[in-house]
C-alpha positions as CSV (number, residue, x, y, z in Angstrom):
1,X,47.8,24.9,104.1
2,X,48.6,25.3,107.4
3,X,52.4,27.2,107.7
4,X,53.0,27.4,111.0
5,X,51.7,23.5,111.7
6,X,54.1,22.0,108.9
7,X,57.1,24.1,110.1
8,X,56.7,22.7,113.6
9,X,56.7,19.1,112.5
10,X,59.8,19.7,110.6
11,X,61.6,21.2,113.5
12,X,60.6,17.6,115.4
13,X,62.3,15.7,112.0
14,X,59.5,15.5,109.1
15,X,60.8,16.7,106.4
16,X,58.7,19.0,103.9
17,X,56.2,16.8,102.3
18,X,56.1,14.4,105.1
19,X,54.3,17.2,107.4
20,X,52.8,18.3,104.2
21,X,50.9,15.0,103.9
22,X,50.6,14.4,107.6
23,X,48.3,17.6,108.0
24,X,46.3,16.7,105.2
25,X,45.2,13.6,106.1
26,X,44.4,15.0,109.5
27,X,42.1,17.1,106.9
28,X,41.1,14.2,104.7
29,X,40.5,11.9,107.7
30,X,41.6,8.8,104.7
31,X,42.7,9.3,101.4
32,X,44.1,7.9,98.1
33,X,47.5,8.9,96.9
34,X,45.4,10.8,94.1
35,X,43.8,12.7,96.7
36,X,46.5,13.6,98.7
37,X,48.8,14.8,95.5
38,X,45.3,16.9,94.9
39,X,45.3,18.0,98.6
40,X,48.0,18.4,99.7
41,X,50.6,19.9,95.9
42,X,53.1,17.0,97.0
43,X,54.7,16.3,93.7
44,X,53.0,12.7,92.8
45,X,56.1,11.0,91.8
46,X,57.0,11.8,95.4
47,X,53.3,10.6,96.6
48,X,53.8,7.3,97.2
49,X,58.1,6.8,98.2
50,X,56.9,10.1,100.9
51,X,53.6,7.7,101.8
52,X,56.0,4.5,102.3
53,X,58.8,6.1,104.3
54,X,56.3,7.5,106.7
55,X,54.1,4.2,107.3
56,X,57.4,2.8,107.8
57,X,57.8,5.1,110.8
58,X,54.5,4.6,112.2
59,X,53.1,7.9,111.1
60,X,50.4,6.6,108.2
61,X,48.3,3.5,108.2
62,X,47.7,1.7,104.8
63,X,44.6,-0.1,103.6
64,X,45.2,-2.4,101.1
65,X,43.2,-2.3,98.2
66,X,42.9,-1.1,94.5
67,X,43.5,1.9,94.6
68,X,45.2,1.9,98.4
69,X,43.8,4.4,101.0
70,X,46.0,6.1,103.7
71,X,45.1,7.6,106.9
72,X,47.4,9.8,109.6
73,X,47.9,8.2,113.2
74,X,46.3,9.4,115.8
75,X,48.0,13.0,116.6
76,X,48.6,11.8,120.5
77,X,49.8,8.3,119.0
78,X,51.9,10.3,116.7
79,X,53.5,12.5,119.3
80,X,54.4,9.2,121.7
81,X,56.3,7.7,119.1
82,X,58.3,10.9,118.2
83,X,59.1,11.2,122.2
84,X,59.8,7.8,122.4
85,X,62.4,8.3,119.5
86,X,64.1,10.9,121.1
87,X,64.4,9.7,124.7
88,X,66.0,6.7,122.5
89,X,68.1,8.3,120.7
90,X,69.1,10.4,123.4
91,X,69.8,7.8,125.3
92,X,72.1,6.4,123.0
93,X,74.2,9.3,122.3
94,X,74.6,10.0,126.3
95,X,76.0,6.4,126.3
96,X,78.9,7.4,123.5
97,X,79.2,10.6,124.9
98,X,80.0,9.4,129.0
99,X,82.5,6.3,127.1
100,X,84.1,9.1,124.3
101,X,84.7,10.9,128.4
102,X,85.6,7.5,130.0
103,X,88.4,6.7,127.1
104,X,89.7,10.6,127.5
105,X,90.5,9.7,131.4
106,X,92.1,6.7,130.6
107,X,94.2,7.9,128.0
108,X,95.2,10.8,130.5
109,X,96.0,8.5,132.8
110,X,98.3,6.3,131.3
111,X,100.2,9.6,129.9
112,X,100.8,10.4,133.6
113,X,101.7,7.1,135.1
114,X,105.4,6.9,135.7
């Protein structure tokens, strides 16, 4: 399966079988949870808590049904919503980071009043 693609996606946050299924429904285009365990080697006792998490997230759609098929989002829809997570979280820790500074000043300058 494709190394190098999988190792990327875990540097941007996937974790192992998330990027592991990820790529193969890129493969399969839309798949059962059968499929992808047969696809993909994801342990299938993992399948489906791995397929959740990530349709959870945005990654995977879901069509209901018996048995349910997944497919992968769109790979520039995909990469939107991992940008728009990190310019949010970003964001946030900027904020805690500039008051964690602001409290610092204030604390030195009550030390130095007289």
């Amino acid at each position: 399966m494709h190394t190098k693609l999988i190792g990327k996606l875990k540097k941007l946050g996937f974790t192992e079988n998330e990027a592991k299924i990820y790529v193969g429904l890129l493969s399969l285009n839309e798949a059962t949870a059968r499929e992808i365990h047969e696809f993909t080697h994801v342990p299938r006792p993992k399948i489906y808590s791995v397929l959740e998490r990530m349709a959870k997230k945005g990654y995977v759609e879901v069509k209901k049904g018996t048995p349910a098929c997944f497919r992968s989002i769109d790979p520039e829809r995909l990469t939107e919503r991992l940008k728009a997570e990190f310019l949010f979280s970003l964001n946030e820790t900027l904020k805690e980071l500039n008051s964690t500074g602001n409290q610092k000043t204030n604390a030195m300058k009550l030390e130095s009043a007289p």
